[in-house]
Structure formats: structure tokens, C-alpha cells
Legacy VTK file of the C-alpha trace (Angstrom):
# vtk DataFile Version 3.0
C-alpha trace
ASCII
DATASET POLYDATA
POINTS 221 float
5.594 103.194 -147.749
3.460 101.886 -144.827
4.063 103.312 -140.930
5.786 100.922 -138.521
3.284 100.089 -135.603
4.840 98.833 -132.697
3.114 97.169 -129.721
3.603 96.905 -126.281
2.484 94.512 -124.040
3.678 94.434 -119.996
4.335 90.246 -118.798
2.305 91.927 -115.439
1.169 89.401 -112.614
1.053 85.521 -113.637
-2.401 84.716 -115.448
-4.835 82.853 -113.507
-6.152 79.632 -115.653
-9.269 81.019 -116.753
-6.985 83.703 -118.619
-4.408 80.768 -119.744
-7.016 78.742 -120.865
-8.770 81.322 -123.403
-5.484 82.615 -124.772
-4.248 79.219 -125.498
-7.827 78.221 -126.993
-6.709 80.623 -129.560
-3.734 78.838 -131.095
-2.841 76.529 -132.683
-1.904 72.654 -131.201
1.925 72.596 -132.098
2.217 76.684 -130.442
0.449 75.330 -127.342
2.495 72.344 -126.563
5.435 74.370 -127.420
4.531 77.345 -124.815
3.979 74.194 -121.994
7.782 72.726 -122.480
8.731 76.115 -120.722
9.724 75.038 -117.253
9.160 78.942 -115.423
5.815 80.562 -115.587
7.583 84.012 -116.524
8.946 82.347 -119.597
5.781 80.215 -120.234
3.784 83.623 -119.814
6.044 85.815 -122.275
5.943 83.087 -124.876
2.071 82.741 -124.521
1.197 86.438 -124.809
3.596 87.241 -127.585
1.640 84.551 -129.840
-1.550 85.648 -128.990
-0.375 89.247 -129.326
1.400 88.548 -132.907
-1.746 86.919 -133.881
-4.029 89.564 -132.842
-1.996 92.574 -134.633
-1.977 90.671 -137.592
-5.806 90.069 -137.695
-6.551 94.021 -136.461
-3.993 95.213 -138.976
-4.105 92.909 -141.940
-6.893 91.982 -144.207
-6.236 87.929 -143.866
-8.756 85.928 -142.847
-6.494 82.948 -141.865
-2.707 82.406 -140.514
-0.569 79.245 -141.408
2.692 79.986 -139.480
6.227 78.759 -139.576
9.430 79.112 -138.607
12.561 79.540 -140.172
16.021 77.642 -139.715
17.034 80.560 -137.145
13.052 80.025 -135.290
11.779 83.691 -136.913
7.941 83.073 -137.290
6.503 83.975 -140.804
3.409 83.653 -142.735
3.425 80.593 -145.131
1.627 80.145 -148.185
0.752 84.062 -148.463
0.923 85.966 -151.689
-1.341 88.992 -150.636
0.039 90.300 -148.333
3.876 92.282 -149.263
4.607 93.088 -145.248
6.487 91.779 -141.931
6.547 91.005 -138.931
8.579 90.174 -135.428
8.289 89.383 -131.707
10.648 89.996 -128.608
10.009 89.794 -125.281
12.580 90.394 -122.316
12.165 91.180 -118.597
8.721 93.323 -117.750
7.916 93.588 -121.795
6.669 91.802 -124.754
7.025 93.976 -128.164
5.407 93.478 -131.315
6.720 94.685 -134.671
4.080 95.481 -137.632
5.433 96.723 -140.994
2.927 96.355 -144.297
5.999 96.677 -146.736
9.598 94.758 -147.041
11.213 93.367 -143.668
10.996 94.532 -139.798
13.089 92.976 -136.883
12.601 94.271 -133.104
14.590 93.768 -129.742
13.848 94.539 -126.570
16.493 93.915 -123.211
16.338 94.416 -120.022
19.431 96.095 -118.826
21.521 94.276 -116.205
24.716 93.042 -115.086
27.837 93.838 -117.738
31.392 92.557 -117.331
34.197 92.228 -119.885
33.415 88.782 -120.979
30.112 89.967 -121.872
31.446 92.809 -123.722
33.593 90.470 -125.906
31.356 87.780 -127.250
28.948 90.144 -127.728
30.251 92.829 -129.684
32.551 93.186 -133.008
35.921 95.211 -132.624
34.625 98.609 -133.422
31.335 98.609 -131.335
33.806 97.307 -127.978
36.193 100.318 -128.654
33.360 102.488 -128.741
32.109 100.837 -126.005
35.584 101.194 -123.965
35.861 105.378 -125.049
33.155 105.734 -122.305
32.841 106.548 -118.931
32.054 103.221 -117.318
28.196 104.831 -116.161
27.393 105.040 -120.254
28.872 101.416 -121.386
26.433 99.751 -119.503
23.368 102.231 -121.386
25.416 101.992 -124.790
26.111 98.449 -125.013
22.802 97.210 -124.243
21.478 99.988 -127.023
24.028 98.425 -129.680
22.913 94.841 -128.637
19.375 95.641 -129.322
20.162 97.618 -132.437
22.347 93.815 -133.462
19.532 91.485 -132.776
17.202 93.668 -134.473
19.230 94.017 -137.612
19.942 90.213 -137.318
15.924 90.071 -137.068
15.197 91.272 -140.216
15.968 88.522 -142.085
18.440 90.467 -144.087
21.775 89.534 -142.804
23.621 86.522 -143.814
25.502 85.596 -140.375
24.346 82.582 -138.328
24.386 84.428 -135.402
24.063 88.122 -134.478
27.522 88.445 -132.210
29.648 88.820 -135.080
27.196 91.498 -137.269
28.916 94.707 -136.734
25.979 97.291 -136.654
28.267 100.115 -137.752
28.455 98.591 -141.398
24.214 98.516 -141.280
23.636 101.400 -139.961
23.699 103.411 -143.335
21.842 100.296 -145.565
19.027 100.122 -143.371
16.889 102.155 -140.796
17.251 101.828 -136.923
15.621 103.424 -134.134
15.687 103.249 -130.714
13.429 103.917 -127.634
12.560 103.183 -124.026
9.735 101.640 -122.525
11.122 102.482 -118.859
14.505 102.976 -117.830
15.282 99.958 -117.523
13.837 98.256 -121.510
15.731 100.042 -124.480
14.232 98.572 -127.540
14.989 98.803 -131.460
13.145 98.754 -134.399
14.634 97.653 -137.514
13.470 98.249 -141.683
14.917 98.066 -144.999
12.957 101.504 -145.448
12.481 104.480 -143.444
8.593 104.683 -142.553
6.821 107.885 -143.005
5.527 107.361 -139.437
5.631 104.816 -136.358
3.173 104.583 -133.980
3.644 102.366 -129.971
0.938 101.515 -128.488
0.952 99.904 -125.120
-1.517 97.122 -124.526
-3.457 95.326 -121.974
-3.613 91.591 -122.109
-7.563 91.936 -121.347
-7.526 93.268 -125.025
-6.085 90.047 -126.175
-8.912 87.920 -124.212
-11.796 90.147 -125.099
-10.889 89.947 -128.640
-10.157 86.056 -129.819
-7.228 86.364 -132.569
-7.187 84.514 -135.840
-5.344 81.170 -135.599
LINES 1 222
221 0 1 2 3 4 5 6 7 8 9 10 11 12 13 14 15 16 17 18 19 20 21 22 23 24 25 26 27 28 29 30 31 32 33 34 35 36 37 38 39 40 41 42 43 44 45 46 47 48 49 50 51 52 53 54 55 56 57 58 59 60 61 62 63 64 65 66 67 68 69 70 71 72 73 74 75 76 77 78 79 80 81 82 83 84 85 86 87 88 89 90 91 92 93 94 95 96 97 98 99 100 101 102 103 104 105 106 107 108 109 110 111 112 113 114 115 116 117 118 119 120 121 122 123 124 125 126 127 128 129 130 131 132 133 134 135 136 137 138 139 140 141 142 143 144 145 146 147 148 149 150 151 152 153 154 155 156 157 158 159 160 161 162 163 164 165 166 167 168 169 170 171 172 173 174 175 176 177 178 179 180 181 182 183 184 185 186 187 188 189 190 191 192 193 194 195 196 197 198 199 200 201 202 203 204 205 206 207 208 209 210 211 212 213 214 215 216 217 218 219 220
């Protein structure tokens, strides 16, 4: 088994266009006119670094010399055409952070929130049965912690490519939790994210990033 590498990347202050400009040089076309359909420069930002970053671990971390990309129905990126290589990866961004998934062995899904507003409604469509009764057991300080630590533990489950459901709401994590291997962490106080395998790794290593990594070295496209 392969360690999990996870990497951490803050959104930080918008990029000026000399910065835009060399990290979009570095993908391809069809990724470049989808990061420009974003209307908000947050959202245009979080999109461009995680491609650049995703690119960039995979060419620092892998031994392929070229990517050919694609999505799935459900809009998961994956590496077409590639029968050397036996590993995974995944992308999620949210808030102040952009985290990128690296596994060399079987299937890895990642979430990162940003913790915020919670309200019954929320609760509902979001959770199955058993995770809102554990939710409601709690003093109302730890729901908001706990549910947005189950929702990132659903989505990254759901990430992994392994679950059959359309959609992550109705996944009940309690019925994963002892088929595959979870973990959670916080960036800051505010960014609980989850990592996700069909394995436990024998090690997994974060590493927080600069995006002046990303420009000084140009990433495979």
C-alpha cells in the first residue's frame, strides 16, 4: 500500500494577470474556457488553482509524462487512456482552501467545508435518519462542528467513486464507515476536511502549498 499525500493550497488575495496568465498557459483549452464561465473571481480563482494544483501533484508524484483528462457523468476528473498507473485522485475547494487528494493504489475522495450557518432545513436534506438523530443528541454548540464533519466525511465517501447513489444526501456514512477508511482533520477552525480510501494507508502526509510553487514550476498538461 502507497501513503495518502494530501495538499493544501490557501485561495489567498486575487491573482494579478501576470499570475492568471501563466497558470492558465498551463492547461488545457476546454479547462480554460471552463474556469472563465465563472462569474466571481473567488470561484474563478479556486477552480483555476485546483487544476493547476491537480496537475502539478500528479507530474511531482507520478511517473507520466502526459495527462489526457476527463470527467465522469457526476464531473469527477480522471485520467483517460492510462494503464500504468493503478492510483487516484480528487479535488475540493471551499472557502479560504483548495485540497488535493494523491493516493498511488485503488480510489481516494476528499472534502473540504467551510463551516457556517446551520438550520433545520439544512439538517434534513442533508443528512440520512441516523446521522440527524445523532446530530439532534447534541448540545446545539457541537451540531454545528458534527454535522459539517459528517457532511465532509459524505461527500468524500460519495467522492470515491465507490458508491452507487446519484447524489451524496441520501449515503448514510454510518453503513461506510466500517467498508472503507475515513479521516478527518482541520486546516483552521473554521475548514474540517476528510479523506476517503478503500484501504487504510500506512502513512499520510499534508503539505500546505504556496501558489508561487505552482508558477515557478509549469505542470504537465
Amino acid at each position: 500500500m502507497a501513503a495518502c499525500q494530501l495538499f493544501v493550497l490557501p485561495l489567498g488575495p486575487k491573482c494579478t494577470q501576470s499570475e492568471i496568465a501563466t497558470l492558465l498557459s498551463s492547461l488545457p483549452n476546454e479547462e480554460q474556457e471552463r474556469i472563465s464561465n465563472y462569474k466571481h473571481w473567488q470561484d474563478r480563482q479556486r477552480t483555476l488553482l485546483g487544476s493547476v494544483l491537480v496537475r502539478w501533484m500528479l507530474h511531482k508524484f507520478t511517473d507520466m509524462q502526459h495527462l489526457f483528462m476527463k470527467r465522469n457523468d457526476n464531473g469527477r476528473p480522471y485520467i483517460a487512456d492510462n494503464i500504468c498507473w493503478n492510483g487516484d485522485f480528487n479535488l475540493s475547494h471551499s472557502g479560504n482552501w483548495i485540497v488535493a487528494a494523491l493516493t498511488h493504489h485503488g480510489h481516494i475522495g476528499v472534502d473540504v467545508e467551510k463551516i457556517g450557518p446551520l438550520n433545520e432545513e439544512l439538517l434534513t436534506y442533508a443528512l440520512s435518519e441516523t446521522e440527524l438523530e445523532m446530530i439532534h443528541q447534541q448540545s446545539p454548540v457541537n451540531q454545528v462542528k458534527t454535522f459539517f464533519e459528517l457532511w465532509t466525511t459524505k461527500e468524500a465517501i460519495y467522492k470515491t467513486g465507490l458508491v452507487p447513489d446519484a447524489t451524496p444526501q441520501p449515503l448514510d456514512t454510518m453503513e461506510w464507515m466500517d467498508k472503507l477508511y475515513t479521516q478527518s482533520l482541520y486546516i483552521d477552525p473554521d475548514h474540517p476536511v476528510t479523506v476517503c480510501l478503500d484501504q487504510k494507508p500506512p502513512s499520510m502526509e499534508l503539505t500546505i502549498l504556496d501558489r508561487s510553487q505552482l508558477i515557478e514550476c509549469k505542470p504537465i498538461r
